[in-house]
N, C-alpha and C positions, 0 to 999 in steps of 0.2 A: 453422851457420857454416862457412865452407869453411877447409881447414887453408893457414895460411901456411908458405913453408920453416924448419926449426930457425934461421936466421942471423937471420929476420927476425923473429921470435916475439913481440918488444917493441913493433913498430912495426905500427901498425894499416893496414890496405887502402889504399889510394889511395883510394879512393872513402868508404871512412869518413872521412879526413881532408877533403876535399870538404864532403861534408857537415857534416860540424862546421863546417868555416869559412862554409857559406851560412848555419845556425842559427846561428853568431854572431853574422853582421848582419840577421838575424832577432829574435832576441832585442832587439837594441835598438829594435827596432820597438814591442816588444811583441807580437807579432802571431803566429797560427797559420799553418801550410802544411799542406796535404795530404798525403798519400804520393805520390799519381800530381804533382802542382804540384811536388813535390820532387824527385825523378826525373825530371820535365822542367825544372828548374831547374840539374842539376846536372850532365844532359846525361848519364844513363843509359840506353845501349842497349836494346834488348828482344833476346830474348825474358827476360819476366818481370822487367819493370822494377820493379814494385813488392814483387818478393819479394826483387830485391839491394837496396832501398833499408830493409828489413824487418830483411836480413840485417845490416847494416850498422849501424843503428841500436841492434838487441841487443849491437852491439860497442859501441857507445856508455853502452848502459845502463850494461853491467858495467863497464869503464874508469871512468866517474864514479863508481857504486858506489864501485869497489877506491880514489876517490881522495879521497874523502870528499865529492863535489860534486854537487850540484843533476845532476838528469838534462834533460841537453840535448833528448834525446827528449823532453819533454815538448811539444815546441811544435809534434808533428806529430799531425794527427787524423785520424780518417777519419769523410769526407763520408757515410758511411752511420750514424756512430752518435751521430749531433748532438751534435759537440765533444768527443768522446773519442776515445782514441787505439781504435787496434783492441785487442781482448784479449791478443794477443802482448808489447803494453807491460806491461802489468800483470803475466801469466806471468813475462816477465823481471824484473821491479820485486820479484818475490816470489822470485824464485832468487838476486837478490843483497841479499836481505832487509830489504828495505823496505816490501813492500806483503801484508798476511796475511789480505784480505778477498775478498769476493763480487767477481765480474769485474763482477758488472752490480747491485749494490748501491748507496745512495747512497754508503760510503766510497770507492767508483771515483771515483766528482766529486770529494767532496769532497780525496784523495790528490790526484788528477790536480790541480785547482786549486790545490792547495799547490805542486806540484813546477814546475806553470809558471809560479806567482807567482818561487819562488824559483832557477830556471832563467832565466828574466826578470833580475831583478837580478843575478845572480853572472855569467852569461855576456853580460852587457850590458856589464858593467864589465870584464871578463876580453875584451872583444871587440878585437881586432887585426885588420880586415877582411886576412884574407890572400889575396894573388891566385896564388901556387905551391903547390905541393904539400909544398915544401920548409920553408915558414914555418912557423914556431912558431905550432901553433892556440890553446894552450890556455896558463893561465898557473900556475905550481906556487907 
């Protein structure tokens, strides 16, 4: 993750916030996104659109982590590993101590379909479609 200035240390990326508020009105869908569909969704530059949108998402895990909430990440997969997220979810899901299994095991499904079930509900309700960056994403 790349270092924010000490002033700003509480307040997550521009581009994390972004993202949360498109997986908010995602989540009311129900529905998944891609990495690369998200990063064209949110109007991230290259080079290496899919590693700031990676990046950004592990700012996501930990935040809900630390805040006792459903991971919003759950609703991004990647098209290579039929409806899973990439291993990096998981890695992260397991550093802020929720996930203590095989990356590529059946508890990968059956974890990941919990956490979008309940990713789903909590940030469907929690949704404020915000269109600034300034909006209130999330709700405490």
């Amino acid at each position: 993750m790349t270092a924010m200035p000490a002033n700003d240390a509480r307040r997550p990326p521009i581009l994390t916030r972004r993202i949360r508020a498109h997986l908010q009105r995602i989540a009311v869908k129900a529905e998944t996104i891609t990495y690369k569909a998200l990063a064209d969704a949110v109007g991230v530059a290259p080079p290496n659109t899919v590693h700031q949108v990676t990046e950004a998402l592990e700012h996501l895990i930990l935040e809900d982590a630390a805040n006792g909430h459903p991971f919003i990440a759950a609703l991004v997969v990647s098209r290579a590993r039929g409806g899973l997220p990439a291993p990096g979810f998981f890695d992260c899901a397991s550093r802020a101590g929720r996930f203590h299994h095989d990356l590529s095991g059946p508890e990968a499904w059956i974890f990941h379909r919990a956490e979008f079930d309940a990713a789903v509900a909590f940030w469907s309700a929690a949704a404020e479609p915000a269109e600034t960056d300034e909006a209130p994403l999330v709700r405490e």
